[in-house]
C-alpha positions in Angstrom: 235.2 -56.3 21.0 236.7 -54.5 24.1 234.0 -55.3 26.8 234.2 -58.6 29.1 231.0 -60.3 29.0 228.3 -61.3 26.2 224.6 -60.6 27.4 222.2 -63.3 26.9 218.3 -63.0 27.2 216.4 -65.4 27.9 212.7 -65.4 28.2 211.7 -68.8 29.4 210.6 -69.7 25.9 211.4 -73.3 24.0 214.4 -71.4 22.5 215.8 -70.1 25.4 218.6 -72.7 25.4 219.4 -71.7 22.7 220.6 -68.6 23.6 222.3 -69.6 26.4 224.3 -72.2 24.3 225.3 -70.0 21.6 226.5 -67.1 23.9 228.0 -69.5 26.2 230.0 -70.9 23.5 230.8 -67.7 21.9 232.1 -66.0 25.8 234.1 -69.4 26.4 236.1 -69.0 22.8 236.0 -65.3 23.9 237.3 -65.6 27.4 234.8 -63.7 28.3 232.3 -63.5 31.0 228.0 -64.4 30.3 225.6 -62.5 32.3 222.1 -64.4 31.7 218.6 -61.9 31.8 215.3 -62.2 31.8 213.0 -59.1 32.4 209.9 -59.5 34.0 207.0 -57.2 33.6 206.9 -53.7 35.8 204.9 -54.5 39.2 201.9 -52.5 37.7 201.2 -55.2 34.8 200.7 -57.8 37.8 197.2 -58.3 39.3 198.0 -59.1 42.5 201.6 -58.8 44.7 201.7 -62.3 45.1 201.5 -62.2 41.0 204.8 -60.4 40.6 206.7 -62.5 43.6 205.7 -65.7 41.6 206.9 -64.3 38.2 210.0 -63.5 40.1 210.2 -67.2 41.3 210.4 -68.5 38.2 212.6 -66.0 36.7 215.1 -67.0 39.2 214.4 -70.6 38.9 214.9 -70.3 35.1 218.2 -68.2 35.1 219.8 -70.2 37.8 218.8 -74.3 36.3 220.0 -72.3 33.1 223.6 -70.7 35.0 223.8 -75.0 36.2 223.2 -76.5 32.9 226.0 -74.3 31.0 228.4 -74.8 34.0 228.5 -78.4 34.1 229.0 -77.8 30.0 231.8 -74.7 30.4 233.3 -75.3 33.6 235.7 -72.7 33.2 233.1 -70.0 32.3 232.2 -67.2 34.4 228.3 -67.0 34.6 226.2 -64.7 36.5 222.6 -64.3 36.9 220.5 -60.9 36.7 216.6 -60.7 37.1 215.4 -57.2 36.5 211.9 -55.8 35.6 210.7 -53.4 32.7 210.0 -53.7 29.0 212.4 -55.8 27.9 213.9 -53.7 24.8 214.6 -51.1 26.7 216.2 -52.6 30.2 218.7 -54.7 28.3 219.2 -51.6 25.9 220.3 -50.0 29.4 222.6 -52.6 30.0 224.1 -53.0 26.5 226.6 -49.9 26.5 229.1 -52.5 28.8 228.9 -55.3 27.2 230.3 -56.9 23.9 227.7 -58.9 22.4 223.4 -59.1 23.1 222.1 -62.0 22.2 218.2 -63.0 22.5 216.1 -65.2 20.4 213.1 -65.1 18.2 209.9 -67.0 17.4 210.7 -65.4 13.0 211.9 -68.3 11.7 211.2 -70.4 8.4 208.0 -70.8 8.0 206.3 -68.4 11.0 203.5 -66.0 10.4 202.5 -63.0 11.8 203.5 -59.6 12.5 203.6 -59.8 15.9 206.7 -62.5 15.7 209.8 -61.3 17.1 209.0 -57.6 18.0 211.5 -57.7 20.6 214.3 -58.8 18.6 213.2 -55.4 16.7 213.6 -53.2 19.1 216.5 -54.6 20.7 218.2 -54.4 17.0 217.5 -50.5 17.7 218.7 -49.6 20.7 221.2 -51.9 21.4 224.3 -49.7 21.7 226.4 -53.1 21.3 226.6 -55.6 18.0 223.4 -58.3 18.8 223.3 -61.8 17.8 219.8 -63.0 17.0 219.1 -66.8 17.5 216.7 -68.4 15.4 214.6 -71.6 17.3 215.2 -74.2 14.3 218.7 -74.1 12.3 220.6 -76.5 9.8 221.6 -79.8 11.3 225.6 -79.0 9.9 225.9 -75.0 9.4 228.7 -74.2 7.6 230.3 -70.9 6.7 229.9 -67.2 7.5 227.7 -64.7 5.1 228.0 -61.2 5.2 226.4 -59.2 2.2 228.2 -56.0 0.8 227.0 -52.8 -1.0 229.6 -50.2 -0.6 227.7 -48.6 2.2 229.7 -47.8 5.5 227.7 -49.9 7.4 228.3 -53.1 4.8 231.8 -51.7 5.3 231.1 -52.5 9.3 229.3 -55.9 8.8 232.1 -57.0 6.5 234.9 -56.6 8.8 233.0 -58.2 11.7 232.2 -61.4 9.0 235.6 -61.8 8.5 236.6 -61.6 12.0 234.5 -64.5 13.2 235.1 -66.6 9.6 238.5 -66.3 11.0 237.4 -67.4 14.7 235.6 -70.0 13.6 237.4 -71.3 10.9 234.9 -70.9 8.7 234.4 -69.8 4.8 233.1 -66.8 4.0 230.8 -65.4 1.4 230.6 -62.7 0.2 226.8 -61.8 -1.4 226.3 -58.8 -3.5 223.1 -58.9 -5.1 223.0 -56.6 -8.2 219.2 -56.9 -8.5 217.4 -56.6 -12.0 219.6 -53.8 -13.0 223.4 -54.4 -12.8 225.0 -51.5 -11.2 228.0 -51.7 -13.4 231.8 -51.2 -13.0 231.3 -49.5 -9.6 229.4 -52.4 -8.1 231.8 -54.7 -9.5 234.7 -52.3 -7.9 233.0 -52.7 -4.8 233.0 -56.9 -4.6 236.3 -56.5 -5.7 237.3 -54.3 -2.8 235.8 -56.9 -0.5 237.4 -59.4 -1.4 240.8 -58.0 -1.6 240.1 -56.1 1.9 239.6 -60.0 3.7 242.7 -61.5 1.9 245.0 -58.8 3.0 243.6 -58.5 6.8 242.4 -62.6 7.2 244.5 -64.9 4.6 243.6 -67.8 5.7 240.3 -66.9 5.4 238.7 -68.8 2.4 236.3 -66.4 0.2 233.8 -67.0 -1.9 231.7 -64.8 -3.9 227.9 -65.2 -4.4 226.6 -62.6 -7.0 222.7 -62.8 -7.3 221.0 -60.5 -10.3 218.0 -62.1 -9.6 216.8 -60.9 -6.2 217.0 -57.8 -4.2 219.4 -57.8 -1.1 217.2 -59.1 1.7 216.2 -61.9 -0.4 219.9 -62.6 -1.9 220.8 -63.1 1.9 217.7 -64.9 2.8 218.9 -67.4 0.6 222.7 -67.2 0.8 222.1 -68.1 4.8 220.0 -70.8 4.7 222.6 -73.3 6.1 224.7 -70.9 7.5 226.5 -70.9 10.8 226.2 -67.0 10.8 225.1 -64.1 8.8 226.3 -60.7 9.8 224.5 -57.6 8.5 224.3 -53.8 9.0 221.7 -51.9 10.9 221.1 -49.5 8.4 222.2 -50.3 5.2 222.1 -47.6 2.8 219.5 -45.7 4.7 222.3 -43.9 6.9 221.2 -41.9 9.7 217.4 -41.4 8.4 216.2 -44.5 9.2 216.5 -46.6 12.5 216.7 -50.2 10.7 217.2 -50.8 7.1 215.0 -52.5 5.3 217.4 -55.3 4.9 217.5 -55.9 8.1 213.8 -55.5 8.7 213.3 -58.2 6.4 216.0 -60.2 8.2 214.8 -59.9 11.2 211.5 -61.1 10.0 212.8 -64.1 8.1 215.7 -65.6 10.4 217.6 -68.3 8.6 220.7 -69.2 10.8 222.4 -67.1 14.0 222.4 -63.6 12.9 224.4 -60.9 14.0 223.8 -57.0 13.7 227.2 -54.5 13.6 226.9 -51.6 15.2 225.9 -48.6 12.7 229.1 -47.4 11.2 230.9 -44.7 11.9 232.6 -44.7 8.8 232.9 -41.9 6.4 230.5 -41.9 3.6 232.5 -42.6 0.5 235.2 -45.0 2.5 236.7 -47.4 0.6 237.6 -50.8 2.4 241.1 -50.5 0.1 241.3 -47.0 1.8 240.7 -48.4 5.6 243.4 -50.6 4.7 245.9 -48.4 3.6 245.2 -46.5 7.4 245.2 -49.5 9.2 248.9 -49.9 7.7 249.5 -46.4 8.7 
C-alpha cells in the first residue's frame, strides 16, 4: 500500500471502537497516519437547524473522546479528526482514492437477521476505490491465522497476494481454502491450489501454509466456515463475475455473514488467464 493513512468510519454505534482499534493498530504497525469519520446526514434530512448543529455536536464529541482514547493507547500515532455530511457510502467513497485502507463496521454478524443489516458496508465494498477492512461487532476471544480462498480468478489472484502479505505482517498462518463444491473440478483445480501454494512459499517462506479443501460446500460457505476464528479473511470483490457484476456473490454472502475482520482487495487488474507461477516469473524479471 503506497498511501499514508488508513480511514476509519465510525458511526457512533456499540462497535465503533472497534474500528478505531483495529485501524489504529493496523496504521501504527503501518507507520501510517488514521484519519477518523463519521458522516452526518445532509442539512435537508434535519427538521430543524438546531437539529443538524446538535448532530454535529456529537459527531465531534464522538471523533475527538475517540482521537483521546487511541492516543493515550498509540502515542506515537498520528490521528486526525474529519466530520463531513452526506450519505455515507458515497462521501467516504470520495475520500478513499488517497488512502490505503477503509475500514467501517457492521451490525452482519453471527447470528443477525435482516436484510437491512450492514447496507453500508455494501456499498462501501463498491465504491471504495481502496482495499476495505470490514469489522465485525463480536469476534473469537484468540483469532488465529489468515484465510484467503482461491479459484484461479484474477481477483482470487489479488486477494491471495494481499493474504500473504499480512500472514507475513502478522506472523500468522495462512490458509489456503479452495472449495471444489459437489463436483470436483479436476486436475485444473488441483493445478490451481498448487499454484497457490507454491506462489506464497517462493514470495513469503516463512509464511506457514495450510490447505483447507472443502467438496462439500460452495465458496461462500467454505469461507464462512474456514473464518470462524480467524484473525482475518481476505476476499475479492468480484470473484469470477469479472467486470459484469459490482460484488460477487461470494462476497455478498460475506458481507452478509461476517465471521472475523474481513478485508476486500481491490478488483484485479490482472489478465484473465494469469497464472500466480506466471506473476512470479515477472516479478523475477
Amino acid at each position: 500500500m503506497t498511501n499514508s493513512h488508513i480511514l476509519a468510519a465510525l458511526d457512533g454505534s456499540p462497535g465503533s471502537a472497534l474500528v478505531a482499534d483495529w485501524a489504529a493498530a493496523r496504521a501504527e504497525a503501518l507507520h501510517a497516519g488514521l484519519a477518523l469519520v463519521h458522516v452526518t446526514p445532509a442539512s435537508w434530512a434535519f427538521r430543524t437547524p438546531e437539529d443538524l448543529v446538535l448532530a454535529n455536536k456529537r459527531a465531534a464529541d464522538l471523533l475527538t473522546s475517540e482521537s483521546e482514547r487511541i492516543g493515550r493507547a498509540h502515542p506515537g500515532l498520528d490521528v486526525s479528526c474529519k466530520v463531513l455530511s452526506g450519505e455515507p457510502a458515497e462521501t467516504l467513497a470520495a475520500l478513499s482514492p488517497s488512502a490505503a485502507l477503509l475500514v467501517a463496521g457492521t451490525d452482519r454478524g453471527p447470528g443477525t437477521e435482516g436484510q437491512g443489516y450492514g447496507s453500508v458496508s455494501f456499498q462501501i465494498a463498491v465504491t471504495s476505490q481502496c482495499p476495505v477492512a470490514i469489522i465485525p461487532r463480536r469476534t473469537a476471544g484468540q483469532p488465529s491465522g489468515v484465510v484467503a480462498g482461491v479459484d484461479g480468478s484474477p481477483d482470487s489472484i489479488r486477494a491471495l497476494e494481499l493474504a500473504a502479505g499480512e500472514a507475513h505482517r502478522l506472523g500468522e498462518e495462512l490458509v489456503i481454502v479452495h472449495a471444489t463444491g459437489p463436483v470436483h473440478g479436476g486436475q485444473q483445480q488441483d493445478e490451481v491450489v498448487a499454484d497457490a501454494v507454491d506462489w506464497v512459499r517462493s514470495q513469503f517462506p516463512d509464511v506457514e501454509v495450510r490447505v483447507r479443501l472443502d467438496p462439500v460446500h460452495h465458496a461462500a460457505e467454505a469461507l464462512a466456515a474456514a473464518s470462524h476464528g480467524a484473525r482475518l479473511l481476505v476476499i475479492g470483490r468480484k470473484g469470477r463475475g469479472g467486470l459484469r457484476v459490482l460484488l460477487g456473490s461470494v462476497a455478498q454472502h460475506t458481507l452478509l455473514n461476517v465471521q472475523c475482520p474481513t478485508m476486500l482487495a481491490l478488483p484485479a487488474t490482472i489478465p484473465a488467464g494469469a497464472t500466480l507461477s506466471g506473476l512470479a516469473a515477472n516479478d523475477g524479471g
